[in-house]
C-alpha positions in Angstrom: -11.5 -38.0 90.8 -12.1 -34.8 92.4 -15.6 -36.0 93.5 -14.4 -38.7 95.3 -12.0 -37.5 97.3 -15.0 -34.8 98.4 -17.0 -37.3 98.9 -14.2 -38.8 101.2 -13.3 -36.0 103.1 -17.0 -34.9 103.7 -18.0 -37.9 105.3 -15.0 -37.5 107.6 -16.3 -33.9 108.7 -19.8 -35.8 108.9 -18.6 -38.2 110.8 -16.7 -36.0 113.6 -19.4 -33.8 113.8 -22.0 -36.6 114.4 -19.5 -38.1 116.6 -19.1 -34.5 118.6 -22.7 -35.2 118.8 -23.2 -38.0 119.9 -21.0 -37.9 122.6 -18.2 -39.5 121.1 -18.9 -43.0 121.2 -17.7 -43.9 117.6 -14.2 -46.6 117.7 -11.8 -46.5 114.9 -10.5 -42.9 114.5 -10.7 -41.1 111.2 -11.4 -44.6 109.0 -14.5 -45.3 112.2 -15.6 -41.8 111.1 -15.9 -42.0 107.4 -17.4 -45.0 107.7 -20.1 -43.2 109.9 -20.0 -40.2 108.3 -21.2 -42.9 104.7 -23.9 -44.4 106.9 -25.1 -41.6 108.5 -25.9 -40.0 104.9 -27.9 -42.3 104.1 -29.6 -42.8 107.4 -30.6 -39.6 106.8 -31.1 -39.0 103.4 -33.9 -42.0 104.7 -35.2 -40.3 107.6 -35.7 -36.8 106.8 -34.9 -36.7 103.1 -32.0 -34.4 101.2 -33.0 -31.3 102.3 -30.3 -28.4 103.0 -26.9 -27.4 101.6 -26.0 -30.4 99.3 -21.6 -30.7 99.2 -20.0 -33.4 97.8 -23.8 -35.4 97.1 -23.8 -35.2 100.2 -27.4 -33.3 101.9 -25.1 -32.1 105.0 -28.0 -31.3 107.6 -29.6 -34.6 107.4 -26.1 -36.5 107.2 -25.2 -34.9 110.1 -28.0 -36.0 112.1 -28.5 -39.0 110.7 -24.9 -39.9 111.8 -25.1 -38.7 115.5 -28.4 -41.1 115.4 -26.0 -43.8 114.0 -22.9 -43.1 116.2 -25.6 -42.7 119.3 -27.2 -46.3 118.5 -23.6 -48.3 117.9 -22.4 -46.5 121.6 -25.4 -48.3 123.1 -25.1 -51.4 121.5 -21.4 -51.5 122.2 -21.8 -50.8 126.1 -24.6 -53.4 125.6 -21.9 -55.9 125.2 -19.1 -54.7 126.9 -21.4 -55.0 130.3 -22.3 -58.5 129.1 -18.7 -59.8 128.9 
C-alpha cells in the first residue's frame, strides 16, 4: 500500500519539476502532472537508463528529464493545434 502511494506522490513531484522545466506547458493540474510525472519515468528510464537516486522505483534524475522532454514535446504539439484551429 505504502509503495503506491510513493509511487503516486513521486510522480507528482516528477511531474512539477519537469513541468517547472519545461516551461510549464503541461494542462490538467496535479492529475496532468502525475500522469507526466508516469510517462516521463519511463521516457527516461528509455533514454538514459535508471541511473541516480532510485525513490519510490522511480530513477529520479532520468524521470525528471525525461518528463521535461515529454511536457516540452505535448506544449508543442498543443500550440501546433491551437494555431491550426
Amino acid at each position: 500500500m505504502w509503495g503506491i502511494i510513493i509511487s503516486i506522490v513521486m510522480a507528482v513531484i516528477i511531474g512539477i519539476i519537469g513541468d517547472a522545466i519545461a516551461g510549464h506547458n503541461m494542462p490538467g493540474g496535479v492529475i496532468g502532472a502525475m500522469i507526466a510525472g508516469f510517462v516521463g519515468a519511463w521516457v527516461g528510464a528509455w533514454l538514459f537508463g535508471d541511473w541516480g537516486p532510485v525513490i519510490g522505483n522511480f530513477a529520479v534524475i532520468p524521470a525528471i528529464l525525461g518528463t521535461a522532454i515529454f511536457v516540452f514535446i505535448l506544449g508543442l504539439i498543443s500550440r501546433l493545434f491551437s494555431r491550426t484551429t
